[in-house]
C-alpha positions in Angstrom: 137.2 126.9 105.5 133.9 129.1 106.1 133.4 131.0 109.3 130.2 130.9 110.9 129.1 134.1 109.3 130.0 133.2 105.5 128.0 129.8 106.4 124.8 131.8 107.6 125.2 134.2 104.4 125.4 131.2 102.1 122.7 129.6 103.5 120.6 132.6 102.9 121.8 133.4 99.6 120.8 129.4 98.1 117.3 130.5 100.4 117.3 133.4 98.4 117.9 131.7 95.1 115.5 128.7 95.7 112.5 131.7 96.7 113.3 133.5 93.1 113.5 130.2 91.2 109.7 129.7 92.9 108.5 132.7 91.9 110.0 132.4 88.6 108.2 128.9 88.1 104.8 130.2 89.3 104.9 133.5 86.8 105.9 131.3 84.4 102.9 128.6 85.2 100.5 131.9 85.4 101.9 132.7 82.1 101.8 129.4 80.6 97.7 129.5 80.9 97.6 131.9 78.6 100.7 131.1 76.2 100.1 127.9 76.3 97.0 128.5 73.9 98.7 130.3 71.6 100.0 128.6 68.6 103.0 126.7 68.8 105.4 129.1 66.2 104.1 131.9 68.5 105.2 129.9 71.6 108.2 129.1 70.2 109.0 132.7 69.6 108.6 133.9 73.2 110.7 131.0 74.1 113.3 132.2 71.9 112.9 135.7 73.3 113.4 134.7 76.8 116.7 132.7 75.9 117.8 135.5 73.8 117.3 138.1 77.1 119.0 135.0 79.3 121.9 134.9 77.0 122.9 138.8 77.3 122.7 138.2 81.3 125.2 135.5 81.1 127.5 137.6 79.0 127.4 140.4 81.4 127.8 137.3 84.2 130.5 136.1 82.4 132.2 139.0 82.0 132.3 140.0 85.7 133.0 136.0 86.7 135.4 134.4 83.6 138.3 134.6 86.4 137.1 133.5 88.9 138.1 129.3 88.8 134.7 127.9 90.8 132.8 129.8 88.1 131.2 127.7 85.6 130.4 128.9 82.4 127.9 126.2 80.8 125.9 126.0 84.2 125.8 129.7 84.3 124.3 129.6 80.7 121.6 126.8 81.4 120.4 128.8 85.2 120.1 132.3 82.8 118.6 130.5 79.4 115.7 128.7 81.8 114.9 131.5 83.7 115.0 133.9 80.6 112.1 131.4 78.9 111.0 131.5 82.3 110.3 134.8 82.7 109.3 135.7 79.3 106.7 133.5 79.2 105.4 135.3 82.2 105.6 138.2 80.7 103.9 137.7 77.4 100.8 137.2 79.3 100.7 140.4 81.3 98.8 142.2 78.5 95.8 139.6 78.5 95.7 140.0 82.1 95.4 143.2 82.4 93.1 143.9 79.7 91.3 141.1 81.3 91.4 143.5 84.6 90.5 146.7 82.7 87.2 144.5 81.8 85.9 143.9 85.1 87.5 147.6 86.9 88.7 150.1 84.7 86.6 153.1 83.7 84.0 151.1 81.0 81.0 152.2 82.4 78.3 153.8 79.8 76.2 156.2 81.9 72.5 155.3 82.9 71.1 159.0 84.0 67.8 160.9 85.2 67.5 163.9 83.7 64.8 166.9 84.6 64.1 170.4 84.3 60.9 170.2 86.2 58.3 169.8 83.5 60.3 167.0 81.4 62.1 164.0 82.6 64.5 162.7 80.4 66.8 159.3 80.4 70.1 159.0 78.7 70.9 155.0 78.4 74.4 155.0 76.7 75.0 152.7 74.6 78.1 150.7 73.2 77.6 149.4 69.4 78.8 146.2 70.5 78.7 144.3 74.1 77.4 141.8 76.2 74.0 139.8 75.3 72.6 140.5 78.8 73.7 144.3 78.3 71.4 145.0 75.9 68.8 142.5 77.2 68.5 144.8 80.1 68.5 147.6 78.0 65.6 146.1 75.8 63.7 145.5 78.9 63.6 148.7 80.4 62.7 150.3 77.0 60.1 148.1 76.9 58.8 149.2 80.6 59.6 152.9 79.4 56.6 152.4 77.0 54.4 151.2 79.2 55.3 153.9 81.7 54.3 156.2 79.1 57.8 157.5 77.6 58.9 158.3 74.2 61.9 156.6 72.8 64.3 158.3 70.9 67.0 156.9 69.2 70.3 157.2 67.4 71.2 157.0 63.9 72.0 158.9 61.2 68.9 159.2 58.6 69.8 159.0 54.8 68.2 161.5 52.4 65.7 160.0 49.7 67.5 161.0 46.3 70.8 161.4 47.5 73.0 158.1 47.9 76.1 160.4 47.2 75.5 162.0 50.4 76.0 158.7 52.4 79.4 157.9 50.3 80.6 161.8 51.3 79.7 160.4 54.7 81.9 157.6 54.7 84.6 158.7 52.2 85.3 162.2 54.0 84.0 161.4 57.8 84.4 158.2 58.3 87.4 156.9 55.6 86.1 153.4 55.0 83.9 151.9 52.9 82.7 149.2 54.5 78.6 149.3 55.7 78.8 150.4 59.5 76.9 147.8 61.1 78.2 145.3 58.8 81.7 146.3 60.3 80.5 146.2 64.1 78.4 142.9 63.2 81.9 141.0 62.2 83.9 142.6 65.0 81.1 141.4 67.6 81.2 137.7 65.8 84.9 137.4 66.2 84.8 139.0 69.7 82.3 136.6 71.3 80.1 139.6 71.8 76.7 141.0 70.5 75.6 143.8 68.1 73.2 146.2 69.3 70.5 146.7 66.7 70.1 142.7 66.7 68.0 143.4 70.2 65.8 145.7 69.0 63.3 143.2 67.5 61.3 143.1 70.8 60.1 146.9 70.0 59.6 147.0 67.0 56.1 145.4 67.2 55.4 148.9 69.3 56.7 151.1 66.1 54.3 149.9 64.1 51.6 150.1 66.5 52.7 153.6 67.9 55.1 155.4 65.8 55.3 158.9 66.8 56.4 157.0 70.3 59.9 156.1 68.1 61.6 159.0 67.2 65.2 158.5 65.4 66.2 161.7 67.1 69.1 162.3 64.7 70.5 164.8 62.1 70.6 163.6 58.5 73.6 163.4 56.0 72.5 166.2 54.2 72.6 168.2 57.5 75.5 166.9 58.7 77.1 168.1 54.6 76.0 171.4 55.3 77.5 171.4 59.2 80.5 170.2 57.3 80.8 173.0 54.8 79.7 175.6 57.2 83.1 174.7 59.8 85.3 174.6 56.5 84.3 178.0 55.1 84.0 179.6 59.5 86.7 177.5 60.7 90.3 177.6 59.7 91.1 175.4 62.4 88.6 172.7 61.2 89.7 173.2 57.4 93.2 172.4 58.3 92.4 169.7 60.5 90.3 168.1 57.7 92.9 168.4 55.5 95.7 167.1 57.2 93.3 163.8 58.1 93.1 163.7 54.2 96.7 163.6 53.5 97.1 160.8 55.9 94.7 158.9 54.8 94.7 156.0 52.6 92.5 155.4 49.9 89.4 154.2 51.6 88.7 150.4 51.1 86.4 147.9 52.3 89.0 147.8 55.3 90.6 151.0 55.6 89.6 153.2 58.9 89.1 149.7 60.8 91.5 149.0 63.2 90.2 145.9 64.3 90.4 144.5 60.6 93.9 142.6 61.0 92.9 141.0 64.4 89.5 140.1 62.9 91.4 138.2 60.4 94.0 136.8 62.6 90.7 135.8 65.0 89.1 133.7 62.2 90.1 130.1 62.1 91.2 130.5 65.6 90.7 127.5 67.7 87.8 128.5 70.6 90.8 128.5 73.5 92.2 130.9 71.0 89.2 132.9 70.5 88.4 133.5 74.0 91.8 135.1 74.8 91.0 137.4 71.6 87.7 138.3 72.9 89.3 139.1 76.2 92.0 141.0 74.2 89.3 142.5 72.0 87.2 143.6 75.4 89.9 145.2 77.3 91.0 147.1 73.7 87.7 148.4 73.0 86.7 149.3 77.0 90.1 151.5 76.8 89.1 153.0 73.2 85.9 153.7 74.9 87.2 155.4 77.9 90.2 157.3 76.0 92.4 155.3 78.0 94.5 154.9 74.6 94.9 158.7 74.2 94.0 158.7 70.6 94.5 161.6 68.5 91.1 164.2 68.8 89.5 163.7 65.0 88.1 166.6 63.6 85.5 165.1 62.1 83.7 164.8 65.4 83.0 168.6 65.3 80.7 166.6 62.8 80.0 163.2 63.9 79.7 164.2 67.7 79.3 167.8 68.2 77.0 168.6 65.8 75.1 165.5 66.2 74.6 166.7 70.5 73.3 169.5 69.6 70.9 167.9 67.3 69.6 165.3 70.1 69.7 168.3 72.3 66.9 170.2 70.2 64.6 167.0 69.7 64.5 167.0 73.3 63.8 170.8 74.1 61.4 170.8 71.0 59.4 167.8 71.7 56.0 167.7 73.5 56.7 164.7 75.1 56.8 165.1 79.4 58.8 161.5 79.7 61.3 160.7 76.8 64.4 157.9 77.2 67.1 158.2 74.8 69.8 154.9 73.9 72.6 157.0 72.2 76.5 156.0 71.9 77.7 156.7 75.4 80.5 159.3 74.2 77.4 161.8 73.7 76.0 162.1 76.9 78.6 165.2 78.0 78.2 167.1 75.2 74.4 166.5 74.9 73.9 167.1 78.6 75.6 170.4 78.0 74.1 171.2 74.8 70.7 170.7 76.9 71.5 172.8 79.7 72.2 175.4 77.2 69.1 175.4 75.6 67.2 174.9 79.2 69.4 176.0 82.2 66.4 174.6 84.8 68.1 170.6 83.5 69.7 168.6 85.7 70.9 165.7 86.4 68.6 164.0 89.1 70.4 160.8 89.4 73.2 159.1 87.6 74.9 155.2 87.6 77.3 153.5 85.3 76.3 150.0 83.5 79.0 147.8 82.2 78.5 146.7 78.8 80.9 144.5 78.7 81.9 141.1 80.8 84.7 138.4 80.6 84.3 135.2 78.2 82.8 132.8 80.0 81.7 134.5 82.6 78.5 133.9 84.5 75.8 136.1 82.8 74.2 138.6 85.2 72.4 141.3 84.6 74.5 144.6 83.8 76.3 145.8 87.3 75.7 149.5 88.2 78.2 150.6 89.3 79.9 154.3 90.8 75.9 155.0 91.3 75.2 158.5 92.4 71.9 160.6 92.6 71.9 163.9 92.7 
């Protein structure tokens, strides 16, 4: 017979139990929105998962309880395999959510900042290669206001050499590792992503270009001088030369799809069904806003001494060379630290007058606004 006590302790234990079984059901129904679009053999797997995990709870149950005679085995089985599934499916749908979080508040932001020494002001837009359409609509139309204000535009990208193709494969081959055309890469990634690419919104000013060209400056080094920056670091550099070399012992032979980490989701994406595809594009978001940020802590490349470095210190002398008093730059937002500092080198009087960050990059789906600012200072 129970005593008053063990009556109020049981009571609160089945409480207890009914409150975890709730919460169990609503991670699980959380979960389920986003499982639930999966395909069904990849259902079926976390389902599996989750009994497996219940199973090796009962065993240790079982082990602690097989003596005790009000113990029952095959109920104790059923509670552990349901709230295994339970659970796991909850679980497998933590990453999309808080990739989907990353999106919308982790540290995305490309920079939007004033720059002046006095005599020249100078705006650094940072750019993403891929993004949001109204990202780069906004960008579009405060380049076009730039020109009517009376700026310069400078841009990024690396200029071939005429008479040299061989220079553009050492490019790929050595720097890069992949043959596959750049923007043809970024062009199927934003497809597949439910994003945009960023040169297809450069239309609007090109009308400008042909009216005004020394207003459109690809303010950029060339392969041939990035070659000789190349050879230069091998031949001054030990640290570089054995950084190159180990990146070339790792390497695989360089394919169409080799250096592209997104290549086996991209192909996984395709055929998708559009429930499918907007979880991948919130997957693919959240991925690149963390590659963006160095959120994945990704091994430093050497080749950057090449591809970054020596590429900010190329931007950095267009700027101090050029006669123009007003110049706005759109460059890949990783540059603006070393090309700020590059700058100041070269002209100690630049500073940053004011500085916000843009977000590139929303959720599927979302309701298209223009670009947020946000963690806005001025200076």
């Amino acid at each position: 017979m129970m005593t008053g006590t063990s009556t109020d302790a049981h009571r609160w234990t089945e409480r207890l139990k009914g409150a975890l079984w709730l919460a169990l059901i609503l991670f699980a129904g959380a979960g389920l929105l986003v499982v639930g679009k999966l395909p069904p053999w990849i259902i079926g797997l976390v389902v599996a998962a989750g009994v497996a995990l219940g199973a090796l709870l009962f065993l240790l149950r079982w082990l602690a309880k097989r003596r005790d005679p009000a113990y029952s085995p095959g109920r104790s089985f059923g509670a552990f395999a349901l709230g295994g599934a339970l659970g796991m499916v909850g679980l497998a749908s933590l990453p999309v959510y808080y990739l989907a979080f990353w999106v919308q508040s982790g540290p995305t932001a490309v920079p939007l900042a004033t720059l002046s020494n006095g005599q020249k002001t100078v705006v650094f837009q940072g750019m993403q290669h891929i993004g949001s359409e109204e990202f780069y609509k906004s960008v579009v139309f405060d380049l076009e206001q730039a020109l009517a204000d009376g700026y310069t535009l400078f841009y990024e990208g690396v200029t071939p050499v005429d008479g040299r193709p061989d220079l553009a494969d050492w490019f790929n081959q050595t720097l890069r590792g992949s043959k596959q055309d750049l923007s043809a890469g970024y062009k199927k990634m934003a497809e597949q992503c439910g994003l945009s690419f960023q040169l297809n919104y450069f239309d609007a000013v090109k009308a400008d270009m042909a009216i005004h060209p020394s207003r459109h400056i690809t303010a950029d080094a060339n392969f041939l001088e990035m070659k000789t920056e190349y050879d230069r670091l091998l031949r001054e550099d030990p640290a570089f030369a054995a950084g190159m070399a180990a990146k070339a012992a790792r390497a695989k032979p360089a394919t169409s799809d080799s250096g592209d980490p997104f290549a086996l989701f991209l192909g996984i994406v395709e055929g998708a069904t559009p429930e499918q595809k907007k979880l991948a594009g919130i997957v693919c978001r959240g991925v690149l806003g963390m590659a963006v940020s160095g959120a994945l802590g990704e091994e430093k490349d050497p080749s950057n001494r090449v591809i970054v470095d020596f590429r900010n210190k190329t931007l950095a002398r267009f700027v101090d060379e050029s006669k123009s008093a007003k110049i706005y730059i759109t460059y890949g937002a990783a540059h603006f630290p070393g090309f700020f500092s590059e700058l100041q080198q070269r002209d100690p009087k630049f500073a940053i007058r004011a500085v916000k960050g843009v977000r590139p990059m929303t959720l599927p789906d979302e309701p298209h606004l223009a670009p947020s600012a946000v963690s806005g200072t001025t200076k």
